[in-house]
N, C-alpha and C positions, 0 to 999 in steps of 0.2 A: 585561748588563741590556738587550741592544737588543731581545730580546722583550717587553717591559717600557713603558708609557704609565703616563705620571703628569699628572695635573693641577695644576696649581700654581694656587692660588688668590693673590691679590693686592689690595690693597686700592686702588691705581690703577697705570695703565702705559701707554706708558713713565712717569716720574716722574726729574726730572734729579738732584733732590735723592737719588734712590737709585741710584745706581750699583752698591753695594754689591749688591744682589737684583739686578741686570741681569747683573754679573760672575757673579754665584754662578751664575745661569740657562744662560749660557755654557760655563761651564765643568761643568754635571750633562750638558749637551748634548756636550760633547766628551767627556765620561768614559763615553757610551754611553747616557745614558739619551733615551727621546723623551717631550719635554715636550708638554703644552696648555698654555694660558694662559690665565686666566679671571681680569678684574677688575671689582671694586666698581665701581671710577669711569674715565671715559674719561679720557683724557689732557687736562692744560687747559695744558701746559707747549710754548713755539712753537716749543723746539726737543729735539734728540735728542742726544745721543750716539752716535756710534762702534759701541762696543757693541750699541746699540740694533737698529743695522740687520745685523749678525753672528747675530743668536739667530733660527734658523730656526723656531721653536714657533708655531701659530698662534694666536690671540688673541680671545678672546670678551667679552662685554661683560654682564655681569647687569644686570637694572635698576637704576639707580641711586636712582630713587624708584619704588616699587612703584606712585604713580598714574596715570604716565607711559604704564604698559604692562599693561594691567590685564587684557588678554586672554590677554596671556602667563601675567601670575601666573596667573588662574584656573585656564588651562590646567594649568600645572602641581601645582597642588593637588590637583586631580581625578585627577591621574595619581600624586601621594605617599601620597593617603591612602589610598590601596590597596595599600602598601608595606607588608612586615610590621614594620618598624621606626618607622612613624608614629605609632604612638603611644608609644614612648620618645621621639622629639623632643618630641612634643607635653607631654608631663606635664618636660620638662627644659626645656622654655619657659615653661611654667605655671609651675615652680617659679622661674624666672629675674626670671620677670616680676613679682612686687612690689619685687623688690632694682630696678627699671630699668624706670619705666613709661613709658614713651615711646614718642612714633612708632619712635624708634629701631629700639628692641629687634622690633618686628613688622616695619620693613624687612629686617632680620636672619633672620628664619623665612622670609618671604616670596622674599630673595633664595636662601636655602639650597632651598626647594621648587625653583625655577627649577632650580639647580644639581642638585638629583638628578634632577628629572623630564629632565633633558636631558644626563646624563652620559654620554659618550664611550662605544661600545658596549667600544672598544678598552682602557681605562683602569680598570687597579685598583689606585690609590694615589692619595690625596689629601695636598698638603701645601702649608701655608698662611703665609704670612710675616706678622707680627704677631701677640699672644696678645690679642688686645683685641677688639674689633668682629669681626673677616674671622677669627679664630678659631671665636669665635658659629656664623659662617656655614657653618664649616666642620665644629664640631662639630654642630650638626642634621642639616647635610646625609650624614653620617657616623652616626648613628642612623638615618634614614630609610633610607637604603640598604645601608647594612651593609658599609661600603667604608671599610677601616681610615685613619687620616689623623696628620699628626705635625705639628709645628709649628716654626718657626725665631722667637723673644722677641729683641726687641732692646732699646728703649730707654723711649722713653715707654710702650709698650703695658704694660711691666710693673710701672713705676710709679705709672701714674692707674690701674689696677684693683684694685679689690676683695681680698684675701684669698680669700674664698669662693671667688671666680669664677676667682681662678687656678688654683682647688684643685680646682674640677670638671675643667676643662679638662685640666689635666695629670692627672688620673686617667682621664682618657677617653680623650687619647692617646697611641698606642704610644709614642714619645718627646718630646722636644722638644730642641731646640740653641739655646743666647745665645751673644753675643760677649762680656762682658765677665765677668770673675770676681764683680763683685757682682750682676750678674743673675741668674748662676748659682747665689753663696749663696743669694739671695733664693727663686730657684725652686727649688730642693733643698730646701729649708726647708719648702714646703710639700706637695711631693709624698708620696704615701704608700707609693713603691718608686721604686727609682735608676733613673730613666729622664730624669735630666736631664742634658745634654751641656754641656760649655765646648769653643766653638772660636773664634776670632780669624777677622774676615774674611780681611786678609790683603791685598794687591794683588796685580793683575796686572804682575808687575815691566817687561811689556816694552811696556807701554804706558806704563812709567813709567822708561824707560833714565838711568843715570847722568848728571846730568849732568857734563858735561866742564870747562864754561868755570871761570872764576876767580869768585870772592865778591869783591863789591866791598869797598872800604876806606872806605866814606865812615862818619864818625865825628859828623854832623850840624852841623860847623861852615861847612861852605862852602853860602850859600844860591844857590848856582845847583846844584848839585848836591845835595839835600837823600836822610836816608836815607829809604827806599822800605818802607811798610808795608804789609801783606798780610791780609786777614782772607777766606775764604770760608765762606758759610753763610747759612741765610734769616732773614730779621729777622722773627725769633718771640723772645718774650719770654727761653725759655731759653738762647739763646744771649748773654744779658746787654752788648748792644750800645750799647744805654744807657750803662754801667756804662765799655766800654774806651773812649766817648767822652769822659765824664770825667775817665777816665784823662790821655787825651789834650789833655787842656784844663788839666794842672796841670802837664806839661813842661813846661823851662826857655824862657822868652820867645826866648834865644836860640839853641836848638837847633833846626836846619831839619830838616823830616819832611815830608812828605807819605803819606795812607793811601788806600788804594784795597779799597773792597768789593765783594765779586763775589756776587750771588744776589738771589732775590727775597723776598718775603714783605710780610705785612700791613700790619708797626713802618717800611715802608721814609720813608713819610710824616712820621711822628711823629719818628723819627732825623734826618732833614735838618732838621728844625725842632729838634730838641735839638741838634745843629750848630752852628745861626745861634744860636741863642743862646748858643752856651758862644763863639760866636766864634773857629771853626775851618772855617767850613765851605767856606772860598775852600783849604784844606789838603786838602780829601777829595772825592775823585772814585766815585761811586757807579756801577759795572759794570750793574747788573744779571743777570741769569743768563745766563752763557758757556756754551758744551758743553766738553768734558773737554780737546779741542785747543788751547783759548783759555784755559784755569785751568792748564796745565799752562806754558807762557809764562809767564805771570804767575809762578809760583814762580819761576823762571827769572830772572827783570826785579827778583825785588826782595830784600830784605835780612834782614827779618825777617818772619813768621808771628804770629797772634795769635789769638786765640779768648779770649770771660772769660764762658765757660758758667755757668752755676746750677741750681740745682734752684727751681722755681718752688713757690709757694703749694698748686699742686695735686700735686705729688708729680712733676710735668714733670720730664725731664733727658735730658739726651746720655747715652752711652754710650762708646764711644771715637769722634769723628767720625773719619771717614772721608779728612778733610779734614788732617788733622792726620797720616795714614799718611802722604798722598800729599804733602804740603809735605816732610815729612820724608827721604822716598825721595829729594828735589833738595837735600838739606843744606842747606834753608832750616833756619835755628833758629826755635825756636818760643819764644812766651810766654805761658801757658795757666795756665788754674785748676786746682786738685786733686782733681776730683770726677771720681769715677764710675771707668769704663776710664780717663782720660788719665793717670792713677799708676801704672796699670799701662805703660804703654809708657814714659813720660820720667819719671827721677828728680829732682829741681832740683840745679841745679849740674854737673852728670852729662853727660845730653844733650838740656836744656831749663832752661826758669826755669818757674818754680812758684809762682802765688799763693794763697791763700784767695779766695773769688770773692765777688762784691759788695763789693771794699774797691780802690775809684779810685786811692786813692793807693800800698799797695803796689802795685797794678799800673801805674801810671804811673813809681815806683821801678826794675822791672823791666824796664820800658821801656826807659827815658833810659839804664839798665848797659848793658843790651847795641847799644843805638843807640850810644854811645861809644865801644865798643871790639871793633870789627874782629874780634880775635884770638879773644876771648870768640864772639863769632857764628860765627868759622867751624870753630871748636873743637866747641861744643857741635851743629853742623849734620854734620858728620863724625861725631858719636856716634852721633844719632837716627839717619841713612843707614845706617851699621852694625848697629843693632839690626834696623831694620826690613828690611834685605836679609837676615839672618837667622833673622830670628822672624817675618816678616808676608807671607811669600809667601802666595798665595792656591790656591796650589796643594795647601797642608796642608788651606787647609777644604773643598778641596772631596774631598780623600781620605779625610775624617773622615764627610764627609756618603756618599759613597757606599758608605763600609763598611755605617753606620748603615741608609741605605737595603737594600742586600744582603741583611744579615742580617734586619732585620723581614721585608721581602719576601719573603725566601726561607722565612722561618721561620714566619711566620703570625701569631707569635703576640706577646703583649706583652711587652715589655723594659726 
């Protein structure tokens, strides 16, 4: 594939919270292919990853608000509508645009114009991570120009859309790839020929080496030694933060814990104040957003893992977090809810605990087990490390994606 340029469309980057797309970016670039990089939104994140500075692809920026750069858009307008494919974008916008009348959706044309009037002379592949918005983008800009494009569905993007609109998009493109099995039901379900793919991201195992040391014994009764809880993830409503604080607040008065959360997000405010009041919050130390060298310690430093994901009002949800490979790979044990992927990778009892989510007190039940007993934790942390050294290397997905890549590219045609 080293004859081969593809453009990766992206909906911001870097993005710390995705590691996941920066690894996969890395590793199409070591399997031979040469990327572009083209994003929605600039980076608003202060720091990077590792990773981040390894991927050689160069990096472009579309407008973020088409008012911003007005001479650009026009530009490129002037230069798509003389495209033979402008007008299939144009009547697939028109038809889009009653389901989505919003500035949105005309950020969406206007960023896709940009994107074909200034397409890489070198690049004949487009593929786009997220089915949602930067899909949009991708599918116009792929009518306009006539430059076949695929797509990589993860989590939210397939849950807050439409039916319809998933249903054009994967008929339009040559395939698409999810991570977790019910994303894949879901899109399979509505595609109108097998062109949807399951593959597992996977980790980079050796940026995620064994660890060697010992799992502590602490069993939460000595308070100068209390056990150490772990949760990463941004405080957005689906990750049900809320939810493992009151968890946290129905532990035994005299079992000693302390938790520590590492990431950012909107709820960070609102959680230190459900804290003080639940009256735990001299217990929890709030991280903010580490890069991958400072989260990977942390698993390291403490005892157990925690995540009590939901599915939100609007159809929000994880998928398998990423977060929860990489705890795993250190035989931290985990204690997580049963939605989405996280059933596909931990069984309860097996090589994790498992609750129904939005319910505080099994998961505080859950809790207080495995804070008790040592043996329990490093039992079920020794499972997870073994599933995951054999099922989640990232090396599969990315052998999955370059066959996929191969064969459309090499074949032309749709699959």
């Amino acid at each position: 594939m080293t004859n081969k340029t593809m453009v990766v469309l992206l909906k911001g980057y870097p993005r710390l919270s995705e590691t996941f797309i920066a690894q996969e970016l890395l590793g199409l670039e070591r399997a031979g292919f040469r990327l572009k990089l083209v994003a929605m939104r600039r980076p608003t994140d202060k720091k990077r990853h590792p990773v981040h500075d390894e991927i050689q692809a160069p990096v472009s920026y579309l407008p973020e608000y088409l008012h911003e750069e007005p001479g650009r858009v026009l530009k490129a307008l002037w230069k798509v509508c003389r495209m033979p494919g402008f007008g299939k974008a144009l009547s697939a916008f028109l038809r889009d645009l009653p389901k989505d009348v919003s500035r949105n959706r005309f950020r969406r044309f206007g960023q896709a114009a940009v994107l074909a009037a200034e397409w890489p002379a070198d690049a004949s592949w487009l593929h786009v991570h997220f089915i949602h918005t930067p899909a949009a983008v991708a599918r116009y800009t792929s009518l306009m120009s006539g430059t076949p494009w695929t797509v990589s569905a993860h989590a939210k993007d397939i849950w807050t859309s439409g039916d319809s609109d998933l249903r054009d998009k994967l008929n339009d493109a040559r395939w698409a790839v999810t991570c977790t099995r019910t994303g894949f039901q879901k899109l399979a379900s509505l595609s109108t020929r097998p062109n949807v793919h399951l593959s597992y991201h996977g980790l980079d195992l050796k940026r995620f080496p064994a660890f060697e040391g010992d799992r502590s014994r602490r069993d939460g009764s000595d308070p100068a030694d209390p056990v150490r809880i772990l949760s990463v993830g941004r405080a957005v409503p689906k990750k049900g933060y809320d939810t493992l604080l009151k968890a946290l607040s129905l532990l035994p008065a005299e079992l000693c814990w302390t938790f520590i959360h590492i990431g950012g997000g909107e709820e960070l405010s609102r959680l230190k104040a459900i804290a003080t009041d639940l009256k735990i919050a001299e217990r929890i130390t709030w991280k903010g957003a580490l890069d991958q060298r400072d989260v990977l310690q942390h698993y390291r430093d403490s005892d157990l893992f925690t995540l009590a994901c939901r599915i939100t009002a609007d159809g929000d949800r994880d998928g398998l977090p990423n977060v929860l490979v990489e705890a795993s790979s250190q035989n931290l044990p985990i204690v997580a809810t049963d939605i989405s992927g996280i059933s596909e990778l931990f069984v309860d009892g097996e090589n994790g605990l498992l609750v129904e989510p939005d319910q505080p007190q099994q998961l505080a039940q859950a809790l207080e087990r495995a804070m008790r007993d040592p043996a329990l934790r490093i039992g079920l942390g020794k499972a997870a490390e073994n599933r995951v050294r054999s099922d989640f290397d990232y090396h599969t997905s990315i052998a999955d994606l370059k066959r996929l890549f191969s064969e459309s590219w090499t074949s032309g045609a749709k699959s």
